[in-house]
N, C-alpha and C positions, 0 to 999 in steps of 0.2 A: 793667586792668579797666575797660572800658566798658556802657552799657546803650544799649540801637536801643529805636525806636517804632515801633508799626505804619506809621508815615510813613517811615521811615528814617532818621528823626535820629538823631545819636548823643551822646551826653550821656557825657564823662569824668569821673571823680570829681574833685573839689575839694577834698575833707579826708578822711583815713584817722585810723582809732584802734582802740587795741589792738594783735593780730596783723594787720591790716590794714597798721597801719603798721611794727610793728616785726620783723614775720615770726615763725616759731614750728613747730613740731612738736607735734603730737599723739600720744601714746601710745594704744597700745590702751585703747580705754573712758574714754580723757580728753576733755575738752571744753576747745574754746578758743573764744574769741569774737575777733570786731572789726568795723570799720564801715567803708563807704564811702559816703561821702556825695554825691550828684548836685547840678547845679543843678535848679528846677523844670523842669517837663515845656512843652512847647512847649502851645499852648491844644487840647483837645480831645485828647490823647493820653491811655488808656488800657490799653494793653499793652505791654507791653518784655521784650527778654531782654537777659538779665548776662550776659556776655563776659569769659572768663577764659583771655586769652591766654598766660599762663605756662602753665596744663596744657591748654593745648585744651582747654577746654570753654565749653559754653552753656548756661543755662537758659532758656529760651521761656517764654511763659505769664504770667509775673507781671500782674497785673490791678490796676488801680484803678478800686475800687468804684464812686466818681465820679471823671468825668474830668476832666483840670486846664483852670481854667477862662481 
């Protein structure tokens, strides 16, 4: 699991917790949580997408409000 910036940085996570770090399943209509936590953003970066190379996927889009200064 990584995150890119509209620059193309790419930022690995540094610390997982919960199912992040410990893996897990979900049942129909269950909730699980976890966390991945990034270093900060390069100066002036305000959009990123999470990278989830175990299922192939992406989410684009994530925004910050203000960007890192």
């Amino acid at each position: 699991m990584y995150v890119t910036d509209e620059f193309g940085h790419r930022y690995d996570h540094i610390a997982l917790d919960g199912v992040a770090r410990d893996g897990g399943s979900a049942l129909h209509g269950e909730t699980i949580t976890g966390t991945f936590l990034f270093p900060p953003a390069q100066a002036g970066a305000r959009e990123f997408t999470f990278y989830d190379g175990d299922q192939n996927v992406s989410i684009p889009g994530i925004r910050l409000t203000v960007p890192s200064p």
